[in-house]
N, C-alpha and C positions, 0 to 999 in steps of 0.2 A: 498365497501371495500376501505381503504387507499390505498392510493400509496407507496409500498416497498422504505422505506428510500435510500439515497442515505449512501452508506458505505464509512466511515471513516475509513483504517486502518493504525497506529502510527507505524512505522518500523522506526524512524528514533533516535535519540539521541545519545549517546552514547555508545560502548560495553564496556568500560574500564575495567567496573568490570569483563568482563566474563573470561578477561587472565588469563591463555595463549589461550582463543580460540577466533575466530575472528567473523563475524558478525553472531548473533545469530539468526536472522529472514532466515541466510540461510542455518543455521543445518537440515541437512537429518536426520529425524525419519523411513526410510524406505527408497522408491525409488523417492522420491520428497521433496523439502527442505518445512522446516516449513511454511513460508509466502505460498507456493502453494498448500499443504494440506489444512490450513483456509480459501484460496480463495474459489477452491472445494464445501466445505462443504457451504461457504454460497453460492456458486452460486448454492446450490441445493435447499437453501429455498424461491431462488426467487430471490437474490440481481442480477443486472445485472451492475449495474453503482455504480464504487468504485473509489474512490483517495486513493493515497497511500503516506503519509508522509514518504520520507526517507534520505540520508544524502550525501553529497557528494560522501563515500565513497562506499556507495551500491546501488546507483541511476542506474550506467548503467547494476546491474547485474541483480535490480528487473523490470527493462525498460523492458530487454531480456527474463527475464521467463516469465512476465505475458503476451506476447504478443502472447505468444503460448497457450493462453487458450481462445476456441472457446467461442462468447456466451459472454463474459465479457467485458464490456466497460472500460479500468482501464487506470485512470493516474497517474502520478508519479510525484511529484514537491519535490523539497528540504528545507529543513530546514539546512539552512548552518551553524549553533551553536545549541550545546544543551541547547535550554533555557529555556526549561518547555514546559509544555503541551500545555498550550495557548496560546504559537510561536509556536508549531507546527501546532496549529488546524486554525490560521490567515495566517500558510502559504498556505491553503488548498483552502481558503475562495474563491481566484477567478478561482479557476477551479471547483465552485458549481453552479447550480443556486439554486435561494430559495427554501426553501423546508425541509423537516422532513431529517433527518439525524442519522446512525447511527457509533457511534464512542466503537471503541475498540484497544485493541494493540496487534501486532503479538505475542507477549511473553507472550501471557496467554492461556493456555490450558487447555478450558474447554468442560463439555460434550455438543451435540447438542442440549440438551433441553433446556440450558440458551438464545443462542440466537432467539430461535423457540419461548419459551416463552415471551418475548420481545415484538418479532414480532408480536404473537398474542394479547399482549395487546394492542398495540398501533394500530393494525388496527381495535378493539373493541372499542376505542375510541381515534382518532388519535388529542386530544384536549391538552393532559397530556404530558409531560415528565415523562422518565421512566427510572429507576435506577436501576443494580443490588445489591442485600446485599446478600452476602454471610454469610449464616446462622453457628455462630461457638460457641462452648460452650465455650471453653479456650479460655484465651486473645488474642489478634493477636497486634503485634503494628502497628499499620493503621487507615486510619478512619471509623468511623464510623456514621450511620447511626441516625438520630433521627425523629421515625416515630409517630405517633397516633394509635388507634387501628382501623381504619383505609387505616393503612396504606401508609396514606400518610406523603411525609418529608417537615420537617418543618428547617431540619440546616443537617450540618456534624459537626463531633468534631475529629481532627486528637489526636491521638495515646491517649486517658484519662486517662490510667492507668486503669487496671484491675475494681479496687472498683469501677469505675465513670463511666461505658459503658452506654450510652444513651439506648440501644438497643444490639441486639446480628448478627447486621445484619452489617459487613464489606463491604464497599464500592471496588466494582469492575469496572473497567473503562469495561461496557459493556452498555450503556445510548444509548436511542432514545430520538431525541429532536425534537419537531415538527415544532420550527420555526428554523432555523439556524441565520436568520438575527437576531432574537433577541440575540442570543446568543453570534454574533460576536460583537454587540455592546457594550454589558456588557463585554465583554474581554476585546475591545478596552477603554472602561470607569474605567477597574483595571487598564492596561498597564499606563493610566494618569495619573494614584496616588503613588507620590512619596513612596513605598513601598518595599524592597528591597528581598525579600521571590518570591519564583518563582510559588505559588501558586493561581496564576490569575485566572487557568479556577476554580476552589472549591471557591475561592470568588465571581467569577461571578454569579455561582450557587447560592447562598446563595443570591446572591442579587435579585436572578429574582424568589426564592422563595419565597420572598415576596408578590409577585402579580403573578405568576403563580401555577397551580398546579403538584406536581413532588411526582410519585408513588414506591413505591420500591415493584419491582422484589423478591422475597425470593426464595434463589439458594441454593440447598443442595449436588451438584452436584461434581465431579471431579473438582478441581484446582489447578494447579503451572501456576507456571510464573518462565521464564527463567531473574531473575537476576544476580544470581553467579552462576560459571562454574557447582558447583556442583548440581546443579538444571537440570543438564543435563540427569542425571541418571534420575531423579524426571519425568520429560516429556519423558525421556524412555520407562520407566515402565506402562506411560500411554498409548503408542503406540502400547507396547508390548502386553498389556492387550485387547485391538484391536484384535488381531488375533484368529481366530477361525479353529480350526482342521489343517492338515498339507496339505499345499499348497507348492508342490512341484512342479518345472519345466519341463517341458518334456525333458528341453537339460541337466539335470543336471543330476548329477553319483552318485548315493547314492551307496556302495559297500553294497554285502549281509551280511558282518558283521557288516556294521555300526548300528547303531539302533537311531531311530529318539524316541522320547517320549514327549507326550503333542502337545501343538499345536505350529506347527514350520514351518516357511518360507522358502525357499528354491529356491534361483534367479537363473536363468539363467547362464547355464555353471559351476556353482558351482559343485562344487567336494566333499560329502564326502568320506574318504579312509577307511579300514579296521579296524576294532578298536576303531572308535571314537564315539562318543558320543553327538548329539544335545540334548538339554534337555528343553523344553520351558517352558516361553511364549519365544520363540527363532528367531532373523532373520537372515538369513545368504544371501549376496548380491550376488550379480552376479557377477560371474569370480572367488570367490573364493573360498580356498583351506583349506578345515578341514583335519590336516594331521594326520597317522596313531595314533591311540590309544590318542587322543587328546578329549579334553571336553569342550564343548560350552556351559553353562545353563545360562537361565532368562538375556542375553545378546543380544547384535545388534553390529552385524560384518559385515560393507558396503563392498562395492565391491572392488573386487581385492584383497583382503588381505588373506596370509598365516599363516594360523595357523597351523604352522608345530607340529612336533612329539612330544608325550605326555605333549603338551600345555595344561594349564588351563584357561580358561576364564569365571568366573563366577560374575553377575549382572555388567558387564560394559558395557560402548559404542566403540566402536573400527572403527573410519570413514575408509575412501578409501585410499588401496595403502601398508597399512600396515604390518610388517612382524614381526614374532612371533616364539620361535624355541624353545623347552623345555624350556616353563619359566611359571611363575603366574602371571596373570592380572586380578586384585581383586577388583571388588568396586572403579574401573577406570576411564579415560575419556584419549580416546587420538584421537589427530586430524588428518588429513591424514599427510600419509607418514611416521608415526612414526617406527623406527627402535629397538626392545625388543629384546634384543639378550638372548641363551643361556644361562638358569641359575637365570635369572633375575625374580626378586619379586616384586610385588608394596604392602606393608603392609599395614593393611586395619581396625587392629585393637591397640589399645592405652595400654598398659600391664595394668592399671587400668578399662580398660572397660570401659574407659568417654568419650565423646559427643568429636571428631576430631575437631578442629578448623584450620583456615587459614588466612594468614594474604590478604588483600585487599586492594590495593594503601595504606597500610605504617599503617590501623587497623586490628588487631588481631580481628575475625568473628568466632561465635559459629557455625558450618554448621548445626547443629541440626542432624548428621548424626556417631551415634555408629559405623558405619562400612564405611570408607572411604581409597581408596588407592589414585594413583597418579594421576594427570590432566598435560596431555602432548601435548605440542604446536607442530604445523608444521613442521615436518622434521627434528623433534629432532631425535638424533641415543645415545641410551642407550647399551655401552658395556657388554659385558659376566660379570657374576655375579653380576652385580650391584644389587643394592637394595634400591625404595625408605624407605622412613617412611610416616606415614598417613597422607593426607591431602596437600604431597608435590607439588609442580607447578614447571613444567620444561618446560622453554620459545621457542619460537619456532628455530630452529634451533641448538640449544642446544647441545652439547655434553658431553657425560658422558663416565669416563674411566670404563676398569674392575676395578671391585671388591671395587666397590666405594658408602658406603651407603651416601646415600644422607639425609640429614637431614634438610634442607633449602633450600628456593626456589631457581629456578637458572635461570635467566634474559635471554632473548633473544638474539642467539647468542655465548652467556657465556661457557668457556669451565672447567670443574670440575673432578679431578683424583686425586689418591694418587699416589705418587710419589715412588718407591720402590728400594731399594737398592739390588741389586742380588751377593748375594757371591757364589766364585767359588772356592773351594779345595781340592787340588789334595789327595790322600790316604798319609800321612807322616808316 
């Protein structure tokens, strides 16, 4: 049998789009941020020896998690600009030796049978490079695949338009490549050519298919990728879908009126109170507080955060630290420490019932998402009554007065209120 590739995982580039939230490879889907779940699972199919492309700015956090993971050989090198793919994968090059190699990126969350399958082709015949194509009936704009019936690929074609799809198989950065050295050569031999498209490693490809053979993977399987914030619900919902039956804490307080239903998490020290309501696929983290007559459904509420009295929180993410007090959080995403006072709404529906959009570094972005409310940065504090509008982004630190619908994004920092004039008279 082959020797288990060496893993490649891409955590580095840039998060720009994900504002207001910060690095996405260390969003917590539960009790462990995303980069240490995919470690996990592949160190369960055998990978022991991983590099890890990341960035300046998250190099000394992924240094620190991954070294508390018994069993795993992992190193960490940076790519100091985002400059495509294939500066990333040349940053990687001298902390490899030769050898089969497998590359993917932490922002894709797929089920385990894509990279199991993989794996077992290539050590079936560790001669081939190997590709996933994500099998899709509708368009996707990406590239795609152009295979034989066979199977094997012969090019990629990025975004052809619907009528022109080579294939119906989308290219997934999930590839085992058997030689890395050939590989890094052909990057370094695009990197030479005056060409100014950041698409080096897909031309590299293309060239070493010439004279190599390269098989596609057909994946029917679970997939997002965390590019925009709202893709956070999207990898939610996958996590959520993870849990099975109610696992509940031994230190935790479920009161005998509360009522848990479906299958629901229940961390440590968590408190639910009298009257409330988990409703799953449900997580509720450690330390915190479901308060009276309060509803949690098909959501992920991290640790420490109050959900006080008859709060609603239904299909959002809700991180660590956050505090919640008679209000609705609808089709959400807020990051820790976010402050939802009293009264407060995040609107989640368009009075035409159309498709939410959002605006992203300065374009207007279809989210593809009929039901979306607010995305709330770090230590934002949202005053009594406020209310967003759908699809709003409120930056981190952010302040919002009462009684203040928010209709546009509001910048980091940035402070936004109506201003009110109070008359006072006496009986004449």
């Amino acid at each position: 049998m082959a020797q288990t590739p060496t893993l490649i995982i891409l955590a580095g580039g840039a998060s720009s789009r994900m504002w207001p939230l910060r690095e996405k490879s260390l969003l917590r889907f539960g009790a462990e941020p995303l980069l240490i779940t995919q470690l996990r699972r592949y160190q369960s199919l055998g990978y022991s020896e991983v590099v890890i492309v990341g960035n300046p700015d998250n190099q000394a956090d992924i240094s620190s998690m991954t070294s508390a993971i018994p069993g795993l050989r992992v190193q960490v090198v940076v790519q100091p600009e985002p400059k495509g793919m294939g500066d990333a994968l040349l940053r990687a090059e001298p902390a490899l030796t030769p050898g089969a190699i497998f590359i993917n990126q932490v922002h894709d969350v797929v089920d385990e049978s894509l990279p199991r399958d993989l794996l077992a082709a290539f050590q079936a015949d560790p001669t081939s490079t190997y590709l996933t194509g994500y099998e899709m009936e509708e368009y996707f704009p990406g590239g795609y695949l152009i295979v034989d019936g066979a199977g094997r690929i012969s090019g990629m074609v990025e975004k052809p338009g619907a009528e022109n799809r080579p294939s119906k198989l989308v290219n997934v950065v999930a590839h085992i490549h058997p030689d890395s050295a050939a590989l890094f050569d052909a990057l370094r031999a695009e990197y030479a050519k005056d060409i100014s498209s950041d698409d080096h490693y897909e031309r590299a490809m293309d060239a070493l298919m010439k004279t190599r053979v390269y098989k596609a993977i057909p994946y029917k399987g679970h997939w997002s990728a965390l590019k925009f914030p709202w893709h956070t619900l999207d990898v939610m919902g996958y996590f959520l879908g993870q849990i099975k039956g109610q696992q509940v804490a031994e230190s935790a307080f479920i009161a005998k009126t509360a009522v848990l239903v479906g299958d629901v998490v229940i961390g440590e020290n968590a408190k639910v109170f009298p009257g409330a309501a988990v409703v799953g696929p449900a997580y509720i983290g450690a330390g915190t507080i479901v308060g009276n007559n309060a509803l949690v459904r098909q959501s992920m509420v991290l640790d420490r955060c109050e959900v006080g009295f008859t709060t609603e929180i239904a299909r959002s993410y809700v991180a660590d630290g956050c505090g919640m007090h008679a209000c609705r959080v609808l089709d959400s995403i807020f990051a820790p420490r976010v402050n939802f006072s009293a009264g407060c709404t995040t609107a989640n529906l368009r009075i035409d019932h159309g498709l939410v959009s959002s605006v992203v570094k300065g374009q207007k972005l279809n989210t593809g998402r009929d039901k979306l409310g607010a995305i709330v940065g770090q230590g934002a504090f949202i005053a009594v009554d406020a209310m967003t509008m759908p699809g709003v982004k409120i930056g981190e630190r952010a302040q919002v007065g009462p009684g203040t619908h928010v209709r546009h994004d509001v910048r980091d920092g940035q402070r936004i209120y109506v201003k009110q004039e109070i008359v006072v008279e006496d009986e004449g």
